[in-house]
Every structure is written in structure tokens, then in C-alpha cells.
C-alpha positions as CSV (number, residue, x, y, z in Angstrom):
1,X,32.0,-231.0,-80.6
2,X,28.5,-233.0,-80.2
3,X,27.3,-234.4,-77.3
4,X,27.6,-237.8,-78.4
5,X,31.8,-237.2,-78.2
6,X,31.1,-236.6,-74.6
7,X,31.1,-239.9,-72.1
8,X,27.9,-239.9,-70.9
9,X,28.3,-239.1,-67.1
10,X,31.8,-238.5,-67.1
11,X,32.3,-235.0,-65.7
12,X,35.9,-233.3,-64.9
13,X,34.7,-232.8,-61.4
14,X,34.7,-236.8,-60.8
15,X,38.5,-236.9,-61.8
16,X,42.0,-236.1,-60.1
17,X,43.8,-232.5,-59.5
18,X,46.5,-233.8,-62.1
19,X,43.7,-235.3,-64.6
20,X,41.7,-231.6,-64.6
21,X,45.0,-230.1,-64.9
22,X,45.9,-232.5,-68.2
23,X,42.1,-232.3,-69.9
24,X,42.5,-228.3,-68.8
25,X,45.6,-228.0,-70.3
26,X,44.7,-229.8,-73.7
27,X,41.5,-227.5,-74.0
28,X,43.5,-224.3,-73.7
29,X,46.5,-225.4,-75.9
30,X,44.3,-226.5,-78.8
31,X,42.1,-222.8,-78.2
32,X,45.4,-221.4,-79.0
33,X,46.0,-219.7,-75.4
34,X,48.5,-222.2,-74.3
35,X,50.9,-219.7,-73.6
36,X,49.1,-218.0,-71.3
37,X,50.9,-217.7,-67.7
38,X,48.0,-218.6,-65.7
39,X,48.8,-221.9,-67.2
40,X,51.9,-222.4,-66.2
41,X,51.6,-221.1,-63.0
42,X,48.6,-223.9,-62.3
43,X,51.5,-226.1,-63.5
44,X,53.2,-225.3,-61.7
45,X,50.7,-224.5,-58.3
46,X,50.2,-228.6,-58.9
47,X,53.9,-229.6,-59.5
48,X,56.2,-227.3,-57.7
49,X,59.7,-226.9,-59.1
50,X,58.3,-229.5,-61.9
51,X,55.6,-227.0,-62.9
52,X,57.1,-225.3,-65.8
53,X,58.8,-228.3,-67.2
54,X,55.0,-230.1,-67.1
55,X,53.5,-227.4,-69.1
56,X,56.4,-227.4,-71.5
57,X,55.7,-231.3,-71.8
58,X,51.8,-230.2,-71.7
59,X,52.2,-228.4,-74.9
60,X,54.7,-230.9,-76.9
61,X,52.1,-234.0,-75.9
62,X,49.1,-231.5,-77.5
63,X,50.8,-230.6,-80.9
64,X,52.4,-233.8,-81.6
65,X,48.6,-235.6,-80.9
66,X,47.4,-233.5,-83.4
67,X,50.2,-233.7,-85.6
68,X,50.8,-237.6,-85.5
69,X,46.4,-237.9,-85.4
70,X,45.4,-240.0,-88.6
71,X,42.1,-237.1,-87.7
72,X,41.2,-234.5,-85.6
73,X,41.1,-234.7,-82.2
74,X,37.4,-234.3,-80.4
75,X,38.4,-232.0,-76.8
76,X,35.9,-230.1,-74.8
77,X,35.3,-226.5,-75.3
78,X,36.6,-224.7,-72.2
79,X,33.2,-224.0,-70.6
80,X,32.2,-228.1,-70.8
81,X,32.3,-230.6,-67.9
82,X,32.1,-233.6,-69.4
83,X,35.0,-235.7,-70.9
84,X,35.2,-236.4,-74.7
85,X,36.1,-240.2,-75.6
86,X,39.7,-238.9,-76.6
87,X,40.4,-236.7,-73.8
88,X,39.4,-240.1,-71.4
89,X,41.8,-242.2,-73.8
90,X,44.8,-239.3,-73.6
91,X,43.9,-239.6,-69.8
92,X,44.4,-243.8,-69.9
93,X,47.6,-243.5,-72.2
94,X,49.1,-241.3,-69.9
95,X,48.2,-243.7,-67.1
96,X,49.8,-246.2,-69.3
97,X,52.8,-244.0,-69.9
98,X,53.5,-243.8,-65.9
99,X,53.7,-247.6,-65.8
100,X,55.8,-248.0,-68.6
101,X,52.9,-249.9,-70.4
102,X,54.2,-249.8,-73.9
103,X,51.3,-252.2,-75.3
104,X,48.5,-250.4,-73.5
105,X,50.1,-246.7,-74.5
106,X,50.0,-248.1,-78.1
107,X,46.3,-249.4,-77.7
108,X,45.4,-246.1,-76.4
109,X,47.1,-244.0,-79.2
110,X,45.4,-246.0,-81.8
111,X,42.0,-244.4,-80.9
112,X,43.4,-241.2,-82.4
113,X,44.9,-243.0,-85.2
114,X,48.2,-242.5,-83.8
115,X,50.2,-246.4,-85.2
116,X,53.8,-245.4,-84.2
117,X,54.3,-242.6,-82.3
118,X,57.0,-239.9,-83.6
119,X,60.4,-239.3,-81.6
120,X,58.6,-236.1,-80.4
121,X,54.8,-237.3,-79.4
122,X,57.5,-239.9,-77.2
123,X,59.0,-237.0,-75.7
124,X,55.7,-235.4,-74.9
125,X,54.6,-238.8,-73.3
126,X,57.4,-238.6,-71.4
């Protein structure tokens, strides 16, 4: 990652519990410690009864990203505070997602690359 990937100003403390939670989450999956329990249990801390379902959807919406990418994916290392351009657009399509926006999820998933999203990246949105 370079710093010109980052938004300048953007830092994770400026955004939501569930937002830090989402960019956190991404991070740690795509380090390859996205099983780890503290993980879920932050989940699931945030979401109550929801939690563990969340991370599973977590870790589906981080694969199939990568998967379905047309290239790779720019996230933060662990230890940064600021927000990459694709973790902020991840952020927004999700946003979308939660309105049922189906033109703005696909505007946001074409920063990525992503043209038609596969039955599973959909599940993962969901």
C-alpha cells in the first residue's frame, strides 16, 4: 500500500462502530487471520445474536471481492488509520446494499472492477 491509496484525511477514528468493525474485518481476513475468535466475538460484541452470522457474511463479502476483482484490492495494513479509496467504496456499496440501491451498489463495485457480481459476492452483500 502507498500513501496515495489512502484518502487524504480520512481516518477510521472519524467513522461508525459498524464501519471500523467492516474496514477491521476486511484487513484481518485478507492478512489471513480471519478466523481468529477475537473476530467473531467483536461481531458479535457489535451485533448480539447476529454476531456470528455477520462475520460469516464478513468473510464471504472479503473473498468473493477479491475473487470477482478485475485487480487487486488496495486495504490498509492493520496498524494504518486512514481509509484506502476501496475500503471507502466497500464502505458506500454496503451503504448502498442497506437501501436496496441496486444502481449505486453497481457503481460502487465497478471501482474494483467488479461488472456483475457473482451469486456469492450477492450473498456476501447481503
Amino acid at each position: 500500500m502507498q500513501d496515495f491509496e489512502l484518502i487524504p484525511g480520512v481516518m477510521l477514528e472519524a467513522l461508525g462502530a459498524s464501519e471500523r468493525l467492516m474496514i477491521g474485518s476486511l484487513r484481518m481476513i485478507a492478512a489471513g487471520r480471519g478466523r481468529c475468535p477475537v473476530l467473531t466475538e467483536a461481531f458479535e460484541n457489535h451485533l448480539g445474536s447476529q454476531g456470528v452470522k455477520g462475520a460469516c457474511g464478513a468473510m464471504i463479502l472479503a473473498h468473493s471481492l477479491s475473487s470477482d476483482s478485475q485487480r487487486k484490492l488496495t486495504l490498509g495494513w492493520l496498524c494504518v488509520r486512514g481509509v484506502t479509496w476501496d475500503e471507502a467504496a466497500i464502505l458506500a456499496m454496503l451503504e448502498a446494499a442497506q437501501r436496496s440501491d441496486s444502481p449505486a451498489i453497481a457503481k460502487w463495485l465497478s471501482r474494483p472492477g467488479i461488472g456483475q457480481p457473482s451469486p456469492i459476492l450477492q450473498r456476501g452483500i447481503a
